[in-house]
Each structure stands twice: as C-alpha cells, then as structure tokens.
N, C-alpha and C positions, 0 to 999 in steps of 0.2 A: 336564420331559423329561430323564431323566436317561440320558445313554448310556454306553456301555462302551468308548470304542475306547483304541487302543493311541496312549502318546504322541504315536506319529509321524505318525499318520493328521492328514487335512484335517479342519477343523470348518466347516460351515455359521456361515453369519452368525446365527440363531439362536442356536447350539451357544455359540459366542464370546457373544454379548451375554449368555447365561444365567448361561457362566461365570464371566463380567469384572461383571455386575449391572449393567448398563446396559442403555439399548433398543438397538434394530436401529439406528432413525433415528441414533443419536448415535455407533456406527460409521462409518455412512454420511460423518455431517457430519465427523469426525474425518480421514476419507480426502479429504475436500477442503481439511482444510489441514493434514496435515502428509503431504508428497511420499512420506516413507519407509513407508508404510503402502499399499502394493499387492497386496493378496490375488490370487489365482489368479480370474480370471471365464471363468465355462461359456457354455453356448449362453441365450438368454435371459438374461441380464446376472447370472447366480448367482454369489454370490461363496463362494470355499473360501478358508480360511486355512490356511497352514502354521505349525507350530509355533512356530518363530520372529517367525512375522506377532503372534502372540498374546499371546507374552511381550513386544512393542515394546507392544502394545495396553495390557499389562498396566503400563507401566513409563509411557506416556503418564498412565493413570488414574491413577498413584500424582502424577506430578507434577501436575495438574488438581485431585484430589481430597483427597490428602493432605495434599502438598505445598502447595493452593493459590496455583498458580501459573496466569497468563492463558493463552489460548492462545499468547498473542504470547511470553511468558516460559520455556513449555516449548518452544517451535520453538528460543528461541534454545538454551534448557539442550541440546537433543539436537542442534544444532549446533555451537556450545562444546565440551559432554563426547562429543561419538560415542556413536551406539548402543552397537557395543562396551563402551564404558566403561559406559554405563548399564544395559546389556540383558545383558551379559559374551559372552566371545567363544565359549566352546565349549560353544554351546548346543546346534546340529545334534548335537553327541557324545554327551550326554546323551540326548537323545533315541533314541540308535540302538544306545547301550550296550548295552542286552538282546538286543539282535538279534545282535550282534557276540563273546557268549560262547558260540556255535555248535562246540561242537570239531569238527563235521566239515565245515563250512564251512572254519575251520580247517587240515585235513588238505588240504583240496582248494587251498588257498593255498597250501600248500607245498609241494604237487603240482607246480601252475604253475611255481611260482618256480625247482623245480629242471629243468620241460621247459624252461624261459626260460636258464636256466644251460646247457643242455649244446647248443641252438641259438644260443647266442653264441659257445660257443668253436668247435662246427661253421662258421659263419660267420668265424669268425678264422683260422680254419686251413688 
C-alpha cells in the first residue's frame, strides 16, 4: 500500500509499520515500553503518528536492529543521549519547510506585522 501524502500529514499504524518494515503488533509493543512514543488515538483506539512519532520509531529500530541493542539498552541510550540528540531537534522544520516558501503567505505576515507596529505605537501614544 503505497500512499502519497505530504511529509507533514499523520500516518496510520499500518502506514508506519509498512514504512519502518515491521509489524503493527511490534509498534504496539514498542509503545508499551518506551514512554516517549505517544501517537495521536481516535475514536475506537486508532492510532495516528505524527512525523516526529515516526522518525523516534525510526531511531528506536536503528537502535534495536542495527545497533542491537536490548530493549533495556536503548531506553537507557534515549535516556542518556535525548531524543533531541538522537532523533535532532528541528525536525518539525523540516517537515513544514515546503509549506513556509509561500511568498503570499509571506506578504500577508508582513501585512500583520506592520498592522501590529502601527497599534503599538497608537497604544503608546
């Protein structure tokens, strides 16, 4: 099942196991021991990952599978090193990069910023 969506979008627990090569169940089990691994749950217990959930997901498997390390071994590594450290920090960025070369987005930001500028100095004055 190969889908189309945009970085940013949620993945189904499917979506995630298909693209990390794992099963569903070993998600599942994965969210029972290690705490930082909270995906988004719907009505009827469905879970959605956010992009960030995915790349942790992904950074768990490298230390599990790779790395062969216990479970016990990579709780402590992503304890020790911080996700940050292992997962890197401006990953939300990435993700949203495309969306943010909007030039009339843009326009409209500095729209704002200067209605924002000239109701401060009416309020100062």
């Amino acid at each position: 099942m190969v889908v189309n969506k945009s970085k940013a979008a949620f993945r189904t627990i499917a979506e995630v196991a298909e693209e990390l090569g794992v099963g569903t169940h070993v998600l599942r089990f994965w969210e029972t021991k290690f705490s930082q691994i909270k995906p988004m749950k719907r009505a009827g217990g469905r879970r959605y990952y956010r992009p960030d959930d995915v790349e942790l997901l992904r950074c768990i498997k490298d230390l599990l599978y790779t790395k062969r390390l216990t479970i016990e071994g990579a709780q402590k590594e992503l304890k020790n090193k911080g996700i940050k450290n292992l997962v890197g920090e401006t990953i939300q960025e990435d993700f949203f990069e495309q969306e943010n070369n909007n030039t009339e987005i843009d326009g409209i930001v500095e729209e704002l910023k200067a209605i924002k500028s000239n109701l401060q100095k009416a309020l100062n004055s």
